[in-house]
DRENVEX-197938 format. One record per atom (N, C-alpha, C, CB): residue number from 1; atom name; x, y, z. Coordinates in Angstrom, 3 decimals, always signed. Each point is the difference from the previous one (the first is absolute). Last residue first. Glycine has a CB too. Example, Ala and Ser with C-alpha at 12.3 -4.5 7.8 and 13.67 -1.06 7.14 Angstrom:
residues 2
ATOM     i   at         px         py         pz
ATOM     2    N    +12.850     -2.250     +7.080
ATOM     2   CA     +0.820     +1.190     +0.060
ATOM     2    C     -0.770     +1.090     +0.730
ATOM     2   CB     +1.184     -0.628     -2.145
ATOM     1    N     -0.894     -5.092     +2.075
ATOM     1   CA     -0.890     +1.190     +0.000
ATOM     1    C     +0.900     +1.200     +0.000
ATOM     1   CB     -1.892     -1.173     +1.246
This chain:
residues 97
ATOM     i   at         px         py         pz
ATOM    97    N    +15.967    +15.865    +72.080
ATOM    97   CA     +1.331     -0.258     +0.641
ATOM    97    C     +0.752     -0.845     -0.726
ATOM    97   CB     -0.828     +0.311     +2.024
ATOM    96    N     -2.732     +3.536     -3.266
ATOM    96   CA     +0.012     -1.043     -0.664
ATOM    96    C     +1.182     -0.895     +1.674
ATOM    96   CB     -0.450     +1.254     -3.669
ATOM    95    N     -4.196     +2.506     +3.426
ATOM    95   CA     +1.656     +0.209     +0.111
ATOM    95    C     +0.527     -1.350     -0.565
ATOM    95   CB     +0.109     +1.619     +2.299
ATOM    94    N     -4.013     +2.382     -2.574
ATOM    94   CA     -0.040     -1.509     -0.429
ATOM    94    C     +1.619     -0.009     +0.104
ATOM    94   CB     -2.422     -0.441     -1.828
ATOM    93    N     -1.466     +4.314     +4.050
ATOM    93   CA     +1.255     -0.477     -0.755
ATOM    93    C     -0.059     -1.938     -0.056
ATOM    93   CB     +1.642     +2.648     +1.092
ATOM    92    N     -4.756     +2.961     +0.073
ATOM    92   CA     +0.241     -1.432     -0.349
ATOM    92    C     +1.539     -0.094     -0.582
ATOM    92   CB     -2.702     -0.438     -0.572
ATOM    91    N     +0.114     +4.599     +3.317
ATOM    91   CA     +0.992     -0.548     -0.614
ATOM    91    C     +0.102     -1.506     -0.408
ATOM    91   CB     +0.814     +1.809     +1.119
ATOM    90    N     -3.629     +3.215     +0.043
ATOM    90   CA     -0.057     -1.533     +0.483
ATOM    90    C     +1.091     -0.444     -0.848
ATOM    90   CB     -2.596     -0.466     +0.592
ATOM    89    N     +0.727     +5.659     +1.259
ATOM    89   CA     +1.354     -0.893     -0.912
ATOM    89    C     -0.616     -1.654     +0.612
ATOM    89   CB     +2.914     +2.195     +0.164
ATOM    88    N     -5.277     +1.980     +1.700
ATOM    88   CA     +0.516     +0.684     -1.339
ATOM    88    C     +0.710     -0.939     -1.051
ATOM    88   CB     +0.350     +2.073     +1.424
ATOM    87    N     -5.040     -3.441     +2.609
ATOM    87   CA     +1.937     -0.225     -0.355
ATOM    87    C     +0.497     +0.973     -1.632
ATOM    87   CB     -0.080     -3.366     +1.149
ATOM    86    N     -4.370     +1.967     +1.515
ATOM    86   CA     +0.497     +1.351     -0.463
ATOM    86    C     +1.057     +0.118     -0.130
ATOM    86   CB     -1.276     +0.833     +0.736
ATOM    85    N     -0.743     -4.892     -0.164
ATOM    85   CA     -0.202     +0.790     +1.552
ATOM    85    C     +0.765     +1.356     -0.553
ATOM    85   CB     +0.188     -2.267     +2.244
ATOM    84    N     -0.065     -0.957     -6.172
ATOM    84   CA     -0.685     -0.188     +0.912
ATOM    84    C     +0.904     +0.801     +1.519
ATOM    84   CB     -1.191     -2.427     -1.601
ATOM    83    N     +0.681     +4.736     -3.175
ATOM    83   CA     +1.028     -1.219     +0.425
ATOM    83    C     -0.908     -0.458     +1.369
ATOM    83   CB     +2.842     +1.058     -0.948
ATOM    82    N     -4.229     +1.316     -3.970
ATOM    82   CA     -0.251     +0.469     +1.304
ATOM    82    C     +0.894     -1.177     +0.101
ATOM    82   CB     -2.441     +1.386     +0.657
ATOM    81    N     +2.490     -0.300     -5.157
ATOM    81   CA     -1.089     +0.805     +0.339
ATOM    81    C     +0.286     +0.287     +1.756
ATOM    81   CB     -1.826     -1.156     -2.197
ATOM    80    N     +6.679     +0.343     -0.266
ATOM    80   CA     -1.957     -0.545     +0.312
ATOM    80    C     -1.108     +0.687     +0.667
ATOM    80   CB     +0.931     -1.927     +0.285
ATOM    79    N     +4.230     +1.810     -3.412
ATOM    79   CA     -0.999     +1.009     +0.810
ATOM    79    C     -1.411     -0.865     -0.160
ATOM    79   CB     +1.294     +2.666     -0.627
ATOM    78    N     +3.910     -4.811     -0.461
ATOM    78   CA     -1.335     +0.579     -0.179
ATOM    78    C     -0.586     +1.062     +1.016
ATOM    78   CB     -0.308     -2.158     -1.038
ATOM    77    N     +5.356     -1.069     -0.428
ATOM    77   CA     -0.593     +1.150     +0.830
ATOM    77    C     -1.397     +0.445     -1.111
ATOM    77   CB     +2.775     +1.028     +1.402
ATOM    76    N     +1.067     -5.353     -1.414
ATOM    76   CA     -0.953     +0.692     -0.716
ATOM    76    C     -0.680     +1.085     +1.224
ATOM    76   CB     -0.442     -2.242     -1.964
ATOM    75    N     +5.723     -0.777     +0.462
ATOM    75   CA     -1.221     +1.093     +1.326
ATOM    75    C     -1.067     -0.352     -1.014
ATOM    75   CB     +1.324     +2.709     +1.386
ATOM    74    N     +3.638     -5.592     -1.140
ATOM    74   CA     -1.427     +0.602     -0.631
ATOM    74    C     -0.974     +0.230     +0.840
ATOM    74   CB     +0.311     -1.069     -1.802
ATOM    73    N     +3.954     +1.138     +3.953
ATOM    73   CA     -0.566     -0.872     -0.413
ATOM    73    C     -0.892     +0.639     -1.119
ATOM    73   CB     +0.331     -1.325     +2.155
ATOM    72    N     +5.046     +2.531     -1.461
ATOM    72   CA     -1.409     +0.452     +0.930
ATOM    72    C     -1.194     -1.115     -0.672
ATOM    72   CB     +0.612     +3.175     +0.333
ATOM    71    N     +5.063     -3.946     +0.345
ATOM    71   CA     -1.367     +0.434     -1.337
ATOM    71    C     -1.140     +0.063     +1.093
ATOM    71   CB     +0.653     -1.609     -2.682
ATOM    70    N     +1.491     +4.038     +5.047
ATOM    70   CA     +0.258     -0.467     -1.471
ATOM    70    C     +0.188     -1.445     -0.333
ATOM    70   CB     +1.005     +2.072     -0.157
ATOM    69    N     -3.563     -0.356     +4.705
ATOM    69   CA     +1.080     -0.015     -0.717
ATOM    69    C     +0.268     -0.209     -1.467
ATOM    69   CB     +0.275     -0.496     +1.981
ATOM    68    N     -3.982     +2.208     +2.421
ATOM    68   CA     +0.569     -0.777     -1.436
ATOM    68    C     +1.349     +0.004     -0.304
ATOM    68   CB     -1.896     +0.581     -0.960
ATOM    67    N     -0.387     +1.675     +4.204
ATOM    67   CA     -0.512     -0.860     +0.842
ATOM    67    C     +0.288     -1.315     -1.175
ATOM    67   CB     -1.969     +1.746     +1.752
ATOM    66    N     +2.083     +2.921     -2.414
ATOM    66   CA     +1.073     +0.362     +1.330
ATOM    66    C     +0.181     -1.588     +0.269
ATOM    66   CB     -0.957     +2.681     +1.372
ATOM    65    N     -1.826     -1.236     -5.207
ATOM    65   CA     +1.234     +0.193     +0.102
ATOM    65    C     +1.216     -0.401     +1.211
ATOM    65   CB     -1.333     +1.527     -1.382
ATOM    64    N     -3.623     -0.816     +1.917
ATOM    64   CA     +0.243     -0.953     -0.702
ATOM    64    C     +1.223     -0.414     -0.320
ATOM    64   CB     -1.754     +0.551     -0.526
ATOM    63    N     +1.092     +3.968     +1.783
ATOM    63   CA     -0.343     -1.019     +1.289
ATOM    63    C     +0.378     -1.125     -0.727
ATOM    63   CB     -2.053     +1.016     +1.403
ATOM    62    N     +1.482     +1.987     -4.656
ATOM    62   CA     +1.250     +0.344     +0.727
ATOM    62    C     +0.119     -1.210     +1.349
ATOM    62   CB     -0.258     +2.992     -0.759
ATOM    61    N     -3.703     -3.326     -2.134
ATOM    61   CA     +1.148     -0.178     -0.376
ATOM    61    C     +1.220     -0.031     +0.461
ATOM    61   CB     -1.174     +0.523     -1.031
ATOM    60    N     -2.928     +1.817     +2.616
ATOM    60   CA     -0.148     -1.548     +0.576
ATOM    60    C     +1.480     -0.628     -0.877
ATOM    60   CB     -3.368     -0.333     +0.290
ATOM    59    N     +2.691     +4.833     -0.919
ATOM    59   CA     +0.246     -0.205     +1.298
ATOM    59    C     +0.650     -1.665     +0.470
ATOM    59   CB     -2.065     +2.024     +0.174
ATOM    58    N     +0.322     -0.597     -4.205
ATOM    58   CA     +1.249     +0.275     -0.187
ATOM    58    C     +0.339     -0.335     +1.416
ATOM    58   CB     -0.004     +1.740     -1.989
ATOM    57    N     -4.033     -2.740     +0.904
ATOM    57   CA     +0.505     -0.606     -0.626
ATOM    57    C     +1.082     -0.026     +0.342
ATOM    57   CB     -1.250     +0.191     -1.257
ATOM    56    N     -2.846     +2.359     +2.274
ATOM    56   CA     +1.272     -0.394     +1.109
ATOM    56    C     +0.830     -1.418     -0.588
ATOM    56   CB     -1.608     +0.988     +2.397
ATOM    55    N     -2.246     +0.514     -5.118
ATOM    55   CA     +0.969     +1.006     +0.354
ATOM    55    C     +0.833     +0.415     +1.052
ATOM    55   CB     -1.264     +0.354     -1.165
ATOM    54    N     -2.173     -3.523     -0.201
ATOM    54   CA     +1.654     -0.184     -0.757
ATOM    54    C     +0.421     +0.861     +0.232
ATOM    54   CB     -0.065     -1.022     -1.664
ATOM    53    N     -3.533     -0.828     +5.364
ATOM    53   CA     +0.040     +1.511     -1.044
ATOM    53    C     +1.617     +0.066     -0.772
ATOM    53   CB     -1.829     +1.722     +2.018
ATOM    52    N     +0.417     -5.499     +1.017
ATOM    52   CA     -1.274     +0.774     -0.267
ATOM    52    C     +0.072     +1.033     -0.580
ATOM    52   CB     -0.734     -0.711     +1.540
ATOM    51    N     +3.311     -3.771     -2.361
ATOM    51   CA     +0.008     +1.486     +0.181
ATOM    51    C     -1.136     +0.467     +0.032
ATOM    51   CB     +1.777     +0.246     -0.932
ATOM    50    N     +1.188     -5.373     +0.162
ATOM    50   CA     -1.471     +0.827     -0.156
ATOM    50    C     +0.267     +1.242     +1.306
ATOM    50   CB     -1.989     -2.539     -0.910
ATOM    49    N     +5.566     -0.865     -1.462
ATOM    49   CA     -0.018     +0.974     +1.105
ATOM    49    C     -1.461     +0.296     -0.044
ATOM    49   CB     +2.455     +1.037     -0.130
ATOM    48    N     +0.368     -5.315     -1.232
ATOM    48   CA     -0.957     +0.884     -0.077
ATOM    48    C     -0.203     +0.552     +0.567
ATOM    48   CB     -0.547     -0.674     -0.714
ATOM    47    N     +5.008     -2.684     -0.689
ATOM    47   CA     -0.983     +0.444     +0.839
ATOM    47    C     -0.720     +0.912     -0.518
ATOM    47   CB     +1.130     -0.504     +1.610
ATOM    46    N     +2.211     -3.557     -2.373
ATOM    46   CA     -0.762     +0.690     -0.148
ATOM    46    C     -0.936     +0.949     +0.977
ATOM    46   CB     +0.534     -1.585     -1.543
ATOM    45    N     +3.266     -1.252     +2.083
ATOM    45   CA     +0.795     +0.156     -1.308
ATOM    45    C     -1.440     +0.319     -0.895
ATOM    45   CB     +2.509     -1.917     +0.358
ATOM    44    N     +0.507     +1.218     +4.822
ATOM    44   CA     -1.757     +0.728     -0.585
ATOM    44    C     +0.731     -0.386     -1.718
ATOM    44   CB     -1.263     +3.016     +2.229
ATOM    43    N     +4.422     -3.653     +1.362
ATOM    43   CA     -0.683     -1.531     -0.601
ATOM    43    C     -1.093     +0.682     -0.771
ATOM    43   CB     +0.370     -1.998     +2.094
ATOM    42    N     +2.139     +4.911     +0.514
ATOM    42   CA     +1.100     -0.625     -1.523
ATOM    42    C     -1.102     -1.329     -0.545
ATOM    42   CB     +3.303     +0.366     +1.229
ATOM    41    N     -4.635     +1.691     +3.181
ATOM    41   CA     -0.576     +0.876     -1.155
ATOM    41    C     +0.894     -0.582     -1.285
ATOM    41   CB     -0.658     +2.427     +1.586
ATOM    40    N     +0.520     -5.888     +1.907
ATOM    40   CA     +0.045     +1.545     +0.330
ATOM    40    C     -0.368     +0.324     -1.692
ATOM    40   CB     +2.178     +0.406     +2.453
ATOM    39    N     -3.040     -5.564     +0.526
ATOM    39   CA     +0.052     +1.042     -1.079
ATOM    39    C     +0.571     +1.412     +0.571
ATOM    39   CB     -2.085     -1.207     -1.187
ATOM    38    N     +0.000     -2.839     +3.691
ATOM    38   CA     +1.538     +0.284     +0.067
ATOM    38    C     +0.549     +1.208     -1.282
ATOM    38   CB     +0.287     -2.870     +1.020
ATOM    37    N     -4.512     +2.351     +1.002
ATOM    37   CA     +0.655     -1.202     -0.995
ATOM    37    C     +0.643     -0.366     -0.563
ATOM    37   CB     -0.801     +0.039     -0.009
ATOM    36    N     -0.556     +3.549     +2.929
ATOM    36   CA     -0.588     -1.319     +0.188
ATOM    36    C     +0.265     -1.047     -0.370
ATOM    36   CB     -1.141     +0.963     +0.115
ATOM    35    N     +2.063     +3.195     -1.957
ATOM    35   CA     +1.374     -0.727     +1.119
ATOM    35    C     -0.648     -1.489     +0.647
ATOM    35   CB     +1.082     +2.821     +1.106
ATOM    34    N     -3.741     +0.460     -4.238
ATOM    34   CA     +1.072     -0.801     -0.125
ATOM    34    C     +1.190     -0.874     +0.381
ATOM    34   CB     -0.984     +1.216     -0.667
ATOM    33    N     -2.628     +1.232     +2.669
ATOM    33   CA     -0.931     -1.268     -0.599
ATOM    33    C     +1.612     -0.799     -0.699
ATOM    33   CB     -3.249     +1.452     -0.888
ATOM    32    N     +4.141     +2.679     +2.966
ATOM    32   CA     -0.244     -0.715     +0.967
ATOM    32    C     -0.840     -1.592     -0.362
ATOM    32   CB     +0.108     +2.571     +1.230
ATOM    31    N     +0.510     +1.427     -4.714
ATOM    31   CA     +1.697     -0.731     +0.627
ATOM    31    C     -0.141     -0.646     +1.013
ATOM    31   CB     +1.377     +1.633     -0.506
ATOM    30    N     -5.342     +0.477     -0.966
ATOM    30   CA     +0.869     -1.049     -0.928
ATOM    30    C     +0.908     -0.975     +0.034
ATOM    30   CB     -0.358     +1.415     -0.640
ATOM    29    N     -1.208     +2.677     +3.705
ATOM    29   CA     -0.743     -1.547     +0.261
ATOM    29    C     +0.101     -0.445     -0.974
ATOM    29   CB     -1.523     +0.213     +1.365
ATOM    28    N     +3.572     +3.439     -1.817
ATOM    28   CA     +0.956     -0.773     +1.078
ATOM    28    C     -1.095     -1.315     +0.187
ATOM    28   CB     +1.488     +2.377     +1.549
ATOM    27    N     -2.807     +0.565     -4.837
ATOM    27   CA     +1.199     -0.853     -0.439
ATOM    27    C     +0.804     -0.756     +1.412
ATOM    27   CB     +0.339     +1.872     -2.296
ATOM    26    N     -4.258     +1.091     +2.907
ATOM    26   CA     -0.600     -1.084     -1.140
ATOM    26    C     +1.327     -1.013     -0.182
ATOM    26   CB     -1.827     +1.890     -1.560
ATOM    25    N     +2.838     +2.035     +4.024
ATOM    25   CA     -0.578     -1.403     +1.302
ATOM    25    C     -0.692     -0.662     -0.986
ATOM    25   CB     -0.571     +1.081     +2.603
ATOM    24    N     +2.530     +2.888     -5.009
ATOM    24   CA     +0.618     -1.216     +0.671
ATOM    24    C     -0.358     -1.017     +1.080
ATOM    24   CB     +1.271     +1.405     -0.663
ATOM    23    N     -3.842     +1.354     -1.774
ATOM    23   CA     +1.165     -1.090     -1.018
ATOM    23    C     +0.722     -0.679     +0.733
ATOM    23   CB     +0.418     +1.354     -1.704
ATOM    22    N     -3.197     +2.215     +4.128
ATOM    22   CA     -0.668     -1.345     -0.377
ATOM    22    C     +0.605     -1.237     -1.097
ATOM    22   CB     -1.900     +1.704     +0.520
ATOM    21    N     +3.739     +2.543     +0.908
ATOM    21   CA     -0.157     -0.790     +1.532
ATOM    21    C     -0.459     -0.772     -1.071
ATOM    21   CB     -0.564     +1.248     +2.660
ATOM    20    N     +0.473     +1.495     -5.437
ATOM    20   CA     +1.564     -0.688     +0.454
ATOM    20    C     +0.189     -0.810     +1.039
ATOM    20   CB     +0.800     +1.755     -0.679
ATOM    19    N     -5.487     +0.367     -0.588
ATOM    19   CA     +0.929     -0.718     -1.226
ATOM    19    C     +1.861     -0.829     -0.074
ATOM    19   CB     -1.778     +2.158     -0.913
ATOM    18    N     -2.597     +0.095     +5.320
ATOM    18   CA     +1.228     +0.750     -1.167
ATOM    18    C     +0.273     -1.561     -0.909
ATOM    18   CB     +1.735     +2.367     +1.975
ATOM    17    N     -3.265     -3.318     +2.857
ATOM    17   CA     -0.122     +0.867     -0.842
ATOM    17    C     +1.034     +0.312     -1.174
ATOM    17   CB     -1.224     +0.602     +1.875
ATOM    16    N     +0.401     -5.375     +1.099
ATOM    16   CA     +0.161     +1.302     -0.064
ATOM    16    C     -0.231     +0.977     -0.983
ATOM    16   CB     +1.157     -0.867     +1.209
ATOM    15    N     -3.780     -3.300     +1.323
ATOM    15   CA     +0.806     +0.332     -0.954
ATOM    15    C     +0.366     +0.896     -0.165
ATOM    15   CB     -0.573     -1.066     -0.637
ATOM    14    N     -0.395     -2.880     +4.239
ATOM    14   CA     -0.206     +1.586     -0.533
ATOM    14    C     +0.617     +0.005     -0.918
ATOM    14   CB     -0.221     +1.195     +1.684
ATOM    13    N     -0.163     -4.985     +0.934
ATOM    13   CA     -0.911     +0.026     -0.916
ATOM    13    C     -0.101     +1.257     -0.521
ATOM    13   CB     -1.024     -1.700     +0.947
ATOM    12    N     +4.655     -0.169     +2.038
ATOM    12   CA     -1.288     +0.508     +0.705
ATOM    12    C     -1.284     -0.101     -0.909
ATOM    12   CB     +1.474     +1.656     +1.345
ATOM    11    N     +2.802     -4.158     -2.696
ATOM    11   CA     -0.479     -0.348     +1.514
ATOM    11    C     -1.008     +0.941     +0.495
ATOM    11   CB     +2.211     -0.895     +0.565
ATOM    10    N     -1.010     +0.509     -5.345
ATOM    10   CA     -0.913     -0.857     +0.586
ATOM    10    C     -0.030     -0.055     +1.116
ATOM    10   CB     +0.066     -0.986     -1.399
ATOM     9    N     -0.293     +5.129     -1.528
ATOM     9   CA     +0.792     -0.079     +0.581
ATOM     9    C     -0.613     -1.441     +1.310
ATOM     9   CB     +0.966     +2.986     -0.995
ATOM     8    N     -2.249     -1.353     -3.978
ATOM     8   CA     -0.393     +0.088     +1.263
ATOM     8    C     +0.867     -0.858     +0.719
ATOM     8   CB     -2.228     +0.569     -0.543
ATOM     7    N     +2.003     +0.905     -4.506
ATOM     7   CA     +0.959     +0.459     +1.556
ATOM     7    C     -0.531     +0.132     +0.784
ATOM     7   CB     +1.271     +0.978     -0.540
ATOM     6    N     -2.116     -4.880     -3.397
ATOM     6   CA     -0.564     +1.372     +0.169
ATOM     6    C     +1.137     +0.713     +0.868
ATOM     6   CB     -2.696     -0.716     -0.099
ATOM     5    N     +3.004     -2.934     -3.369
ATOM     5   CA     +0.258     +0.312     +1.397
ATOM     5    C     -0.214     +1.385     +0.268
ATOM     5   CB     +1.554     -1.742     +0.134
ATOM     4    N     -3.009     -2.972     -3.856
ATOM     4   CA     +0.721     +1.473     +0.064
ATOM     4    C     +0.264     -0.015     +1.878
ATOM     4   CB     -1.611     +1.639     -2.623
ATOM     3    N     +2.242     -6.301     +1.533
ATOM     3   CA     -1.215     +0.787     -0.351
ATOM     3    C     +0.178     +1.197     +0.149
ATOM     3   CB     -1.278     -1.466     +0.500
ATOM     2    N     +5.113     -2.150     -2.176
ATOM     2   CA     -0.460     +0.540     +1.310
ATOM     2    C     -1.655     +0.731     -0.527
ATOM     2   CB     +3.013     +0.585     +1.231
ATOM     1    N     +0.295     -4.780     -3.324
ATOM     1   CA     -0.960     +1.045     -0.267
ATOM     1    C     -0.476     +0.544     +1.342
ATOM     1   CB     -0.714     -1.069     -2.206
């Protein structure tokens, strides 16, 4: 069980702009918790997207896509009120080895 992941980028602490920058430094600091442990993305076999606005769904999807493979894991995607430090995307996952 990982804890979501915001996109703050861990060696300076910045986060970038826009909905696509931010999926993906949410999903690359996934993939850096996952490797930790020796895992990659084939081991996820859940994850949660929370959204500050569902309407970068399609965006955040397409990205998501890039970083999955078939069988893709069970998602759930929401819209939350607010993300911590103003983040557009946080990402949780549960991986199995």
């Amino acid at each position: 069980f990982f804890s979501g992941q915001i996109p703050l980028d861990p060696e300076t602490g910045v986060m970038p702009e826009g909905i696509e920058a931010q999926t993906r430094r949410a999903l690359d600091n996934v993939k850096g918790l996952l490797e930790s442990q020796g895992l990659t993305f084939k081991n996820v076999v859940k994850t949660t997207v929370f959204l500050d606005n569902i309407d970068d769904f399609t965006t955040m999807n397409g990205i998501y896509a890039e970083y999955f493979e078939e069988p893709y894991p069970a998602r759930s995607a929401v819209e939350v009120a607010k993300l911590p430090k103003g983040a557009l995307v946080e990402v949780e996952v549960i991986a199995v080895k």
